[in-house]
Every structure is written in structure tokens, then in C-alpha cells.
ZATOR-660282 format. One line per 10 residues: number of its first residue (from 1); their letters; for each residue x, y, z of N, C-alpha, C. Coordinates in steps of 0.05 Angstrom, whole numbers, plus 5000, padded with zeros to 4 digits. Layout:
NUM = A = X Y Z X Y Z X Y Z  ...
//
This chain:
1 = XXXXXXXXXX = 6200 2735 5768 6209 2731 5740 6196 2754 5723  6209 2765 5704 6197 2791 5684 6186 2780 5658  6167 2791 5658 6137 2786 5641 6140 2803 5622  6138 2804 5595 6127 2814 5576 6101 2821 5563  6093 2840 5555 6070 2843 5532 6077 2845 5506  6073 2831 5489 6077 2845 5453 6041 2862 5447  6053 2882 5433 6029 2893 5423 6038 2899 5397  6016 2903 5380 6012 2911 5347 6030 2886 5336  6016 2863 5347 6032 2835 5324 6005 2832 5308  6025 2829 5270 6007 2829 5258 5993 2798 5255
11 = XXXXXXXXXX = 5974 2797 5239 5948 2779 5244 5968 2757 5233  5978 2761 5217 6000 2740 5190 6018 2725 5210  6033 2737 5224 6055 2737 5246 6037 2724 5269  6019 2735 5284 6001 2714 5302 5992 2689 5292  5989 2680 5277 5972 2659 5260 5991 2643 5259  6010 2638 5254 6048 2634 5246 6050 2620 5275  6051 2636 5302 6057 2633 5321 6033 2606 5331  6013 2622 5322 5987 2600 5329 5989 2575 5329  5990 2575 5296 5997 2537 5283 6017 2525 5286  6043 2545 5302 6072 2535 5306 6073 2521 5342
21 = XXXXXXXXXX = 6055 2534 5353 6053 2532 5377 6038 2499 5372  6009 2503 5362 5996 2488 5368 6009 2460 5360  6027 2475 5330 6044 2432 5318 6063 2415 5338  6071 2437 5356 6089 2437 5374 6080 2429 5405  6053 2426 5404 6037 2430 5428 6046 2439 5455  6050 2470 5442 6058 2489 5467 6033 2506 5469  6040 2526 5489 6023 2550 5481 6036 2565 5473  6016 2589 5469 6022 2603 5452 6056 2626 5470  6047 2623 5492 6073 2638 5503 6094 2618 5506  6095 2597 5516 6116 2569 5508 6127 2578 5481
31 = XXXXXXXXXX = 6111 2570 5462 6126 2576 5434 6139 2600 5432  6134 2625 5443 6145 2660 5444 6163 2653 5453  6169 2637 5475 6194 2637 5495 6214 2627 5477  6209 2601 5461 6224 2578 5456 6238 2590 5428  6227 2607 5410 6229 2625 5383 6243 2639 5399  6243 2655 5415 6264 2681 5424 6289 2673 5435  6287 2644 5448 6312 2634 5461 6322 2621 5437  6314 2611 5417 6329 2592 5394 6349 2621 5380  6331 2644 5382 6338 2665 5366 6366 2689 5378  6358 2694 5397 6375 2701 5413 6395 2686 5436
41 = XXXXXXXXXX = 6383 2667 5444 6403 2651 5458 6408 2627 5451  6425 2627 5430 6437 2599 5403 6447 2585 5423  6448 2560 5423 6465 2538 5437 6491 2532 5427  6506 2542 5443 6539 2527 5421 6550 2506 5422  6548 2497 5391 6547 2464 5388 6574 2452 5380  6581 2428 5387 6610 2429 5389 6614 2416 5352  6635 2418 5345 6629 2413 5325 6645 2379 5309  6646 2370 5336 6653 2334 5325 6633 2326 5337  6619 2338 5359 6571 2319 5361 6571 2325 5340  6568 2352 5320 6554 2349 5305 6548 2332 5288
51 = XXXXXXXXXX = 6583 2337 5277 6588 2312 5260 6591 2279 5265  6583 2283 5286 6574 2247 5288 6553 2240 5290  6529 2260 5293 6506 2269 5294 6497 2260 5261  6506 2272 5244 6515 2273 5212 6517 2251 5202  6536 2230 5221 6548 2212 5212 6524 2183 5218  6515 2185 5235 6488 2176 5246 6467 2171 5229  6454 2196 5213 6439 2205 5205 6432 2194 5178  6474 2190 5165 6472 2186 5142 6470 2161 5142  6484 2138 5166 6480 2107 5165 6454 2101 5166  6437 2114 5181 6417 2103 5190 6387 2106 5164
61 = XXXXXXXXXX = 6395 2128 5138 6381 2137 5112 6396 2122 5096  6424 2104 5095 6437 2096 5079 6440 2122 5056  6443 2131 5057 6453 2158 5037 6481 2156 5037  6486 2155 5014 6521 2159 5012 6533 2175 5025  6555 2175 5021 6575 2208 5029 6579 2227 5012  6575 2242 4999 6579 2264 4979 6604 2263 4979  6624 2263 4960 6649 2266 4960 6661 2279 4936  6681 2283 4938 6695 2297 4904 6691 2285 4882  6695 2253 4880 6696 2228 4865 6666 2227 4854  6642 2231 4873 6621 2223 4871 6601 2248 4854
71 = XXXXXXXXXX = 6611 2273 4855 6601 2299 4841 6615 2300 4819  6646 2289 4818 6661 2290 4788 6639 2273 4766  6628 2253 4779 6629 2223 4764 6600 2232 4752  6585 2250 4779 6552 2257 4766 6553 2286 4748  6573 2296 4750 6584 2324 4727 6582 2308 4697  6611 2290 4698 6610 2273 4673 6586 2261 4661  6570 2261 4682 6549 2237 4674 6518 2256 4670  6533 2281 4664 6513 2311 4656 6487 2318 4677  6486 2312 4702 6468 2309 4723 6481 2335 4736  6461 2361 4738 6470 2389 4750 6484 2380 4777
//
């Protein structure tokens, strides 16, 4: 399998990786891997999971549905 080195990562950018790794409890090359594959190799997501995914999300927070009706009514009702 082919191995990498990064060199001249700055201290800001290591530190980043550090506390992202550690919230994530990877290491620190786990986390490199997992950032470069999110970044370069996107998953293509179908887009009715998503939205049922969505749909899930919003039953389960009870959050309304945003709708035309519901932004007219909070426009009128002077709410940006």
C-alpha cells in the first residue's frame, strides 16, 4: 500500500488536525486519511435518501416544513 509524508504543515493546520483527530478518536493519520477521502473522494448521494433522511430529521425535531405560506405569513408579520 503507498505511504505518504506531509512536510512544512503549519503549526495552526497541525493543531486543527490534532483536536479533530482526537474529538473523533482517530489518529492523527486516520483523521488525514478520512479529511482527504471526504475531500477528494465525495460519496454520491442519491438524492430521495437524502430527502428522507430530511424528512426523518424534521419528524423526529418536530420542526415544521418551511414552505411558501409559512415565510409569506413571517414577512407580513415583519420577522427577516
Amino acid at each position: 500500500m503507498p505511504s505518504l509524508t506531509l512536510k512544512s504543515i503549519s503549526e495552526p493546520l497541525y493543531e486543527r488536525l490534532k483536536r479533530s483527530a482526537q474529538l473523533h478518536r482517530r489518529s492523527l493519520n486516520s483523521e488525514a486519511l478520512t479529511r482527504l477521502e471526504s475531500v477528494l473522494m465525495p460519496r454520491e448521494m442519491d438524492p430521495e435518501e437524502f430527502l428522507s433522511g430530511l424528512d426523518a430529521l424534521h419528524a423526529g425535531a418536530r420542526i415544521p416544513r418551511v414552505t411558501d405560506a409559512l415565510l409569506c405569513r413571517a414577512r407580513r408579520e415583519g420577522r427577516p
